[in-house]
ZAMARGU-4260 file (C-alpha; in steps of 0.2 Angstrom, whole numbers, plus 5000, padded with zeros to 4 digits):
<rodrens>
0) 4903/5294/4980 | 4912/5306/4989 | 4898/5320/4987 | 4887/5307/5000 | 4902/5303/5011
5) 4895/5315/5024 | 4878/5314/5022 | 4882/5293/5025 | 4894/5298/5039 | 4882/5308/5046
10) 4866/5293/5047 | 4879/5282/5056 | 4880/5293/5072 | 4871/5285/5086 | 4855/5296/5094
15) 4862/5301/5113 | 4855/5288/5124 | 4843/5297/5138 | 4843/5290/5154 | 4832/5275/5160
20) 4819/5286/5166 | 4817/5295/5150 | 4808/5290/5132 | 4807/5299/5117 | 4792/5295/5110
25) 4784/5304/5093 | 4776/5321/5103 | 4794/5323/5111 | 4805/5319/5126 | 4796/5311/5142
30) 4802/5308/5159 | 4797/5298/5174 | 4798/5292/5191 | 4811/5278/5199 | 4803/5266/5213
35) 4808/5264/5228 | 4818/5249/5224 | 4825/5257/5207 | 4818/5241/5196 | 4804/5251/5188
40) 4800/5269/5182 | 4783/5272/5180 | 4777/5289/5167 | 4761/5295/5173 | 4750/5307/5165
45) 4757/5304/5147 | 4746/5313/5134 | 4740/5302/5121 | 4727/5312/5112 | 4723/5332/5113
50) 4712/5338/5127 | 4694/5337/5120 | 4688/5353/5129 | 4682/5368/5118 | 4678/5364/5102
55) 4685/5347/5104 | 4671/5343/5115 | 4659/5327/5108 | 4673/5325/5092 | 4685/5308/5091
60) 4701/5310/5099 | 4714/5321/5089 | 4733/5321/5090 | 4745/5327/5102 | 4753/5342/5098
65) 4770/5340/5102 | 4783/5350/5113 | 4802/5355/5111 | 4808/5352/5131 | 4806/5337/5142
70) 4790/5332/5150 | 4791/5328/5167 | 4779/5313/5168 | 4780/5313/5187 | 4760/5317/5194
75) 4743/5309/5187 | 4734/5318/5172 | 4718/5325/5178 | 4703/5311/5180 | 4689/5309/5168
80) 4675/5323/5174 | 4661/5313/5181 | 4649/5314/5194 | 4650/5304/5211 | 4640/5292/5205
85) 4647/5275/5220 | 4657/5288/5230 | 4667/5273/5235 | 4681/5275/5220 | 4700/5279/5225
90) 4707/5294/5215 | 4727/5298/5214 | 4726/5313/5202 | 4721/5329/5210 | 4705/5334/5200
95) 4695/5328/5189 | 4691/5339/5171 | 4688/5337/5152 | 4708/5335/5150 | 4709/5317/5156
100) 4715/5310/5139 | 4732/5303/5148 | 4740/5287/5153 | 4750/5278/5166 | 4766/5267/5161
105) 4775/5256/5172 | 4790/5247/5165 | 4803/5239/5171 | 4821/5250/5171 | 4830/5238/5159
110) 4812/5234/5149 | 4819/5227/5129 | 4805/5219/5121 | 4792/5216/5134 | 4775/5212/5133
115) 4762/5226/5137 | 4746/5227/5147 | 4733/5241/5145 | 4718/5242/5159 | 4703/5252/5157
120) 4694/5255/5173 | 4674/5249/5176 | 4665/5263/5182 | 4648/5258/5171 | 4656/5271/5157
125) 4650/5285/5170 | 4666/5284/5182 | 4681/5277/5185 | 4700/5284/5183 | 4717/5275/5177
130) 4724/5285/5194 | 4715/5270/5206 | 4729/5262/5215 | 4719/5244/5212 | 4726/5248/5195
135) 4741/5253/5197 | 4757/5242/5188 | 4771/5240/5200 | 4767/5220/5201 | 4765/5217/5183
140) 4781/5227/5180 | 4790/5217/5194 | 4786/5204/5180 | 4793/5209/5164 | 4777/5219/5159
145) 4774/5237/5153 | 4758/5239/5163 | 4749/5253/5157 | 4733/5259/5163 | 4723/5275/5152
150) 4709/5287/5154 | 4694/5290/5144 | 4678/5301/5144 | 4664/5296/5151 | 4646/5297/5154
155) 4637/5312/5144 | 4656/5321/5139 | 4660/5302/5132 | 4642/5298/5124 | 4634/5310/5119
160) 4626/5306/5101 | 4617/5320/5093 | 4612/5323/5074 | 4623/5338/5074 | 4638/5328/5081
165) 4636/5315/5070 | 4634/5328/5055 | 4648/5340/5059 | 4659/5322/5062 | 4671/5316/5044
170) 4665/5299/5050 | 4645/5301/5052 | 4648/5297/5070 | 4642/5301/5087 | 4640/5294/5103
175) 4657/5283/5106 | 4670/5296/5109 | 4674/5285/5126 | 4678/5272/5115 | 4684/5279/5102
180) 4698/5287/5117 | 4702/5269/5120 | 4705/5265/5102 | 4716/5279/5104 | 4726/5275/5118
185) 4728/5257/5109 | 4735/5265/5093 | 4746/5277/5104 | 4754/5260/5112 | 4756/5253/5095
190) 4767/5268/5091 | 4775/5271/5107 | 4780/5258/5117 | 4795/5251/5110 | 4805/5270/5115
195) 4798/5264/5134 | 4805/5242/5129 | 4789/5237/5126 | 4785/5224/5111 | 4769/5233/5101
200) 4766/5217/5092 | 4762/5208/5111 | 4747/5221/5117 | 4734/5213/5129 | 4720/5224/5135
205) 4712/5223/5150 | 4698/5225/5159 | 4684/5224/5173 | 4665/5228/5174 | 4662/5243/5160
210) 4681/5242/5156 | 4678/5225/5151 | 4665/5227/5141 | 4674/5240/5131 | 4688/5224/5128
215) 4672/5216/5119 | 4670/5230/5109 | 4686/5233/5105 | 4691/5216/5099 | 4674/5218/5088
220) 4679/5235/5081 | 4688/5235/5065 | 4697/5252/5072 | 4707/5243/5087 | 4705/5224/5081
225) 4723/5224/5071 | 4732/5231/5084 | 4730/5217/5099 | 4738/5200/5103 | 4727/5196/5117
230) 4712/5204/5128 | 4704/5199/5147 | 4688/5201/5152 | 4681/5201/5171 | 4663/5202/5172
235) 4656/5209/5157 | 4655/5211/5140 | 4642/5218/5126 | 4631/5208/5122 | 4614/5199/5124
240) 4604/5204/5137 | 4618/5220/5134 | 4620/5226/5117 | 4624/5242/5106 | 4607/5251/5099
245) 4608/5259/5083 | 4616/5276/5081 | 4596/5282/5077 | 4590/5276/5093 | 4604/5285/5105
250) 4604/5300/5096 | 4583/5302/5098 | 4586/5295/5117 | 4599/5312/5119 | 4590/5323/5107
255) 4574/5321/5120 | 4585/5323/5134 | 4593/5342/5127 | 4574/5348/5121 | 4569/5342/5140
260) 4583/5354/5144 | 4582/5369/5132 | 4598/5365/5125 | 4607/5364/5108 | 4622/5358/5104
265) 4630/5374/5101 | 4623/5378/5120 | 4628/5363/5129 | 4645/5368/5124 | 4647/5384/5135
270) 4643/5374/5148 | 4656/5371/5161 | 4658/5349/5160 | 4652/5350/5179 | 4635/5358/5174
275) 4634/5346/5159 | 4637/5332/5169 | 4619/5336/5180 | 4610/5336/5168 | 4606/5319/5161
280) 4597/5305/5172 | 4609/5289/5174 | 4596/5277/5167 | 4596/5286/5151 | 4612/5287/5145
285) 4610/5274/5130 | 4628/5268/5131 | 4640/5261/5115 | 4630/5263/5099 | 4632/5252/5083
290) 4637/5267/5073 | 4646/5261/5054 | 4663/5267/5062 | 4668/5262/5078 | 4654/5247/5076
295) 4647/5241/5057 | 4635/5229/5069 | 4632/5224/5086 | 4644/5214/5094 | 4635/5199/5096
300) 4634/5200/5076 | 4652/5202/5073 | 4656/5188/5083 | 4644/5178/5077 | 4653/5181/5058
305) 4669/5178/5066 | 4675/5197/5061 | 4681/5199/5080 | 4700/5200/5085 | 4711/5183/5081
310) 4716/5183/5098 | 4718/5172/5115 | 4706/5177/5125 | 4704/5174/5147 | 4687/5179/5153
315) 4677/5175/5168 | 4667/5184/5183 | 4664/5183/5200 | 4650/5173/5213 | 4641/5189/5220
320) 4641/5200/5204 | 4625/5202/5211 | 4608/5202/5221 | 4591/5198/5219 | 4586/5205/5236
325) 4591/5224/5229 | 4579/5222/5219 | 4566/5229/5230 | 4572/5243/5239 | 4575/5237/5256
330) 4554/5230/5256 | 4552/5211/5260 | 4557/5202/5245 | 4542/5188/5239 | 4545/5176/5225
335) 4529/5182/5219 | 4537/5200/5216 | 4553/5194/5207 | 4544/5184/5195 | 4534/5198/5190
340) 4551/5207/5190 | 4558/5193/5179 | 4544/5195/5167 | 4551/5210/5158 | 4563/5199/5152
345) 4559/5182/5150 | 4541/5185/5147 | 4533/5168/5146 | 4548/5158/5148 | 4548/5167/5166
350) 4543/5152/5174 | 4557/5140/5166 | 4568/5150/5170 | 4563/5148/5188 | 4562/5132/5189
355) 4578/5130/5180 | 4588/5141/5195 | 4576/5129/5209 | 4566/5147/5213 | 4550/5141/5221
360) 4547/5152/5238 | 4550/5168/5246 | 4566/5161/5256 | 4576/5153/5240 | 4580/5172/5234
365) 4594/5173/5250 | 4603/5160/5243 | 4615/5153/5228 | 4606/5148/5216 | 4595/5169/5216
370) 4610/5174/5216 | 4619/5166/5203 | 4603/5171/5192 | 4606/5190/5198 | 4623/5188/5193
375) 4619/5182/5176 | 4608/5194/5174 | 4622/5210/5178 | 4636/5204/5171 | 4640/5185/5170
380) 4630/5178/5155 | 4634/5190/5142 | 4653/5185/5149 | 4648/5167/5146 | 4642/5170/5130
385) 4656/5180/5125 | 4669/5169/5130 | 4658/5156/5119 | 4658/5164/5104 | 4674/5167/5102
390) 4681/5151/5105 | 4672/5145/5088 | 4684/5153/5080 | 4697/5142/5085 | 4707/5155/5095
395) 4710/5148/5116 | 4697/5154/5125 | 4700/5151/5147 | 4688/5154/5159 | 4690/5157/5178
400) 4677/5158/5192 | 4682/5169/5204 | 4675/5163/5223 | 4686/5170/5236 | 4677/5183/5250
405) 4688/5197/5255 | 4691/5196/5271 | 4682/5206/5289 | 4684/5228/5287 | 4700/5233/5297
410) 4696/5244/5314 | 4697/5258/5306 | 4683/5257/5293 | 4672/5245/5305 | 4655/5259/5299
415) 4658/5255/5283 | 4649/5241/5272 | 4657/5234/5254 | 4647/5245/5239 | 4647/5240/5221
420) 4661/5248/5212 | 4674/5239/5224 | 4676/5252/5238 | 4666/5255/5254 | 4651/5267/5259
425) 4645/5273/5277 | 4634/5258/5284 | 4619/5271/5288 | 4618/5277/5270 | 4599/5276/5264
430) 4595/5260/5263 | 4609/5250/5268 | 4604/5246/5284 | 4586/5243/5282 | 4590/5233/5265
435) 4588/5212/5267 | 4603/5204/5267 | 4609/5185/5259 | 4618/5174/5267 | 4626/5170/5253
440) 4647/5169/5253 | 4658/5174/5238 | 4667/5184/5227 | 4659/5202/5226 | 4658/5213/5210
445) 4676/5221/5208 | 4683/5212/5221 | 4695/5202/5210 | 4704/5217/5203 | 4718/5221/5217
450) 4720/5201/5219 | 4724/5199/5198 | 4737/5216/5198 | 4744/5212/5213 | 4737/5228/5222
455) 4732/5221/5240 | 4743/5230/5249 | 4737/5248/5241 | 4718/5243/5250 | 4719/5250/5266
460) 4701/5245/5269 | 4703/5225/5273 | 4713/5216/5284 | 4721/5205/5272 | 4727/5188/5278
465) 4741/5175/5270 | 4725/5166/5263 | 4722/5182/5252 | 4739/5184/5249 | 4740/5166/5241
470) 4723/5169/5230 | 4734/5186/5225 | 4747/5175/5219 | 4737/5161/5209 | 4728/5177/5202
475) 4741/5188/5195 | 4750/5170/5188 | 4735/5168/5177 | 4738/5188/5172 | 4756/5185/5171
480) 4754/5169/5161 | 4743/5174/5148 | 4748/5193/5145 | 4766/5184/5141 | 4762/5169/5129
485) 4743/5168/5129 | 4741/5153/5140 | 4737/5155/5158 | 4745/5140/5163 | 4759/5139/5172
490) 4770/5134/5190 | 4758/5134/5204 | 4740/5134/5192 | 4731/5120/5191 | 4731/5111/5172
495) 4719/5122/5164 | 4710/5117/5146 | 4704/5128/5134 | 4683/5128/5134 | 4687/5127/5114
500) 4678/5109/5108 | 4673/5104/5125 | 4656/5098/5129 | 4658/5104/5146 | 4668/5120/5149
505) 4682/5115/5160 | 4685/5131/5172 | 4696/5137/5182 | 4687/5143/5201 | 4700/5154/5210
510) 4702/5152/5229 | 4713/5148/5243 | 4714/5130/5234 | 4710/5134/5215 | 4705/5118/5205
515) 4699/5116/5187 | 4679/5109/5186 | 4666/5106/5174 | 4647/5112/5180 | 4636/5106/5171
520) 4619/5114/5179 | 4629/5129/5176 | 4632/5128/5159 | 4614/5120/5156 | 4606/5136/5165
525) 4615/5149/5153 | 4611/5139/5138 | 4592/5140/5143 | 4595/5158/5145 | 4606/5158/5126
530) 4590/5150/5119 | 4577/5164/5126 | 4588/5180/5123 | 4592/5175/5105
</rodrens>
């Protein structure tokens, strides 16, 4: 016995305890940044996979080496390379580059077992960064949440499938490295938050537009499913009319596009990631693939097996997601040219699916009902569908419609005019002006993400009034509520059901007055469009 006496002496000694702006996570020491009021330090630029440049380019994420000093966690990590694709987004970090593998942590000074939130930024998988101050975490922190918000690749860096890449790739994978940087910055969380107070076993993921769709994925993949304990979707998800294609497909769909260019892979890597980045048309980038590792099947297929994530789950989606009338490129929009428009997808239902919406002449595409189909068509029905797949497996699913305009342009941006991804663009831009307009009042694509994290005040852009300030409130409740127990309900929100085992989904509209109602035109018109898309 008294040969161990030391060593036992020894395991008893208590690790120094670092200050409350510091962790020690498993790659070393970290330090961060105090607020302004002292109640929150917030890391940014936290490493949680190696830079994929070099060689690393097009493989899954690998670890982070670690170091032996303190990290000073005080400045945004470089965002994701990516061309200026909506010219509209709101960047924090200083540049933008292939080492954009970090993430942002705000947490409250005396955090001790808190629940965490992880946003991923919409951007259509081509743009976006965690450094957007509509993102940011101060408000959820305020809260008693670790609010975290991560980087991935994106756009040709983060989906490029190739033969090569998938052969040079231990998995027999290509194509999802965005994802794949998602699963891990999930994984990374799992491991780390509880040196920053956070609870890993209460993670909910987040997010909005593309980010929201990768919250589909990621409950669906068997790589990230284990890890979460709750996941929120605005407007979007993947599935039907959106869906994964077979690995096969995307890596003929980038093949062409390299043998287009005279490049191999071995070539395309010399490249600098701003030359890579020219050379592959939007409208051909396939997206997430069903690949046997990130994917065994399409979404839609692992829901429908009830293979998904065991989780709650809070999904909704706005009432402008979209337009018909941008449809036609600022020409005269006819109901003659958007049925033929219709036609690639519906085919011979086209007509019932007119009818359905009340489309019968030229002047119906400028109001609600054209674009409530529009929106359906972006973003809101594979949202809907999501949200009702998952709630046969028994798990609450709660669904909002958001509704609230944002208010008039302050003086100072009065030549500016809202643009998809949530920011503005000059009014003269080609085809803005000349572009037919809708009459039509609502919620924007986008617009809801600095009302849910609290981030009016960081949008320079409107003239906020106490009206958007009370939607705020109800908005980032619902957050609050549901990131700490699952349930959005709460003081102040309106008694909100489950849509589980209900004939007509009761849903939550979000707006100055927020009340619970059950539509059921609107639930009739997705299940027509359930019935054609399946």
């Amino acid at each position: 016995m008294l040969a161990v006496l030391p060593l036992l002496l020894w395991s008893c000694k208590e690790t120094p305890k670092l200050p409350a702006n510091q962790a020690q996570i498993e790659s070393g020491i970290v330090e961060g940044t105090f607020s302004e009021d002292s109640a929150i330090v917030v890391f940014k630029g936290v490493p949680f996979a190696a830079a994929p440049v070099g060689e690393l380019r097009w493989k899954e994420p690998q670890p982070v080496q670690p170091w032996d000093t303190i990290r000073p966690c005080f400045e945004f990590g470089d965002d994701p390379a990516q061309p200026s694709i909506f010219g509209d987004m709101n960047f924090k970090a200083t540049k933008k580059s292939e080492d954009c593998l970090y993430l942002n942590i705000w947490k409250p000074v005396n955090a001790q077992g808190c629940p965490v939130l992880i946003y991923f930024n919409g951007g259509g998988l081509m743009a976006g960064s965690g450094s957007e101050p509509r993102y940011a975490g101060d408000s959820l922190a305020h809260h008693g949440i670790i609010s975290i918000t991560a980087n991935y690749r994106e756009g040709i860096i983060g989906f490029l499938a190739h033969p090569t890449l998938t052969a040079e790739s231990t998995n027999h994978t290509s194509g999802n490295y965005g994802i794949l940087d998602q699963v891990a910055a999930i994984k990374w969380v799992y491991d780390n938050i509880a040196a920053f107070g956070g609870d890993p076993s209460r993670i909910t993921i987040v997010g909005e537009s593309a980010g929201s769709y990768s919250v589909s994925v990621l409950m669906a993949s068997p790589l990230s499913r284990g890890y979460l304990a709750g996941a929120i979707g605005s407007s979007g998800a993947e599935f039907k009319p959106s869906y994964a294609r077979p690995l096969a497909e995307g890596e003929a769909i980038w093949s062409k596009t390299l043998e287009e260019n005279n490049l191999s892979i071995e070539a395309l890597r010399q490249l600098p990631a701003d030359s890579v980045m020219k050379l592959v048309p939007l409208r051909r980038m396939p997206g997430i693939l069903v690949d046997g590792y990130l994917l065994p099947a399409t979404v839609d297929e692992i829901f429908a097996n009830g293979e998904q994530a065991m989780v709650p789950l809070l999904a909704g989606w706005n009432s402008l997601e979209g337009s018909p009338l941008s449809s036609f490129g600022g020409q005269k929009p006819t109901i003659k040219g958007y049925r033929a428009m219709l036609q690639r997808t519906f085919g011979d239902r086209t007509d019932e699916v007119l009818y359905a919406y009340g489309l019968k002449k030229d002047e119906d595409l400028y109001g609600v009902n054209a674009t409530e189909l529009a929106g359906a068509l972006f973003t809101a029905f594979p949202t809907w569908k999501w949200s009702e797949e998952h709630a046969k497996s028994g798990q609450p699913v709660y669904r909002y419609f958001y509704t609230h305009p944002r208010p008039e342009m302050t003086a100072k941006y009065s030549d500016m005019e809202a643009a998809l991804a949530g920011g503005v663009k000059k009014k003269d831009d080609k085809g803005s002006a000349a572009a037919p307009k809708a009459t039509v009042k609502g919620a924007v694509h986008s617009a809801d993400i600095e009302y849910a994290m609290g981030n009016l005040a960081t949008n320079e852009v409107f003239a906020w009034t106490a009206d958007d300030y009370k939607v705020q409130e109800t908005f980032m409740n619902v957050y609050i509520n549901f990131i700490k127990t699952g349930d959005p309900n709460g003081p102040g929100i309106p008694l909100w059901k489950p849509i589980n085992g209900e004939a007509v989904a009761p849903v939550l509209h979000i707006d100055v007055d927020s009340k619970v109602t059950a539509n059921i035109e609107k639930e009739a018109r997705y299940k027509l469009l359930d019935s054609i898309f399946k």
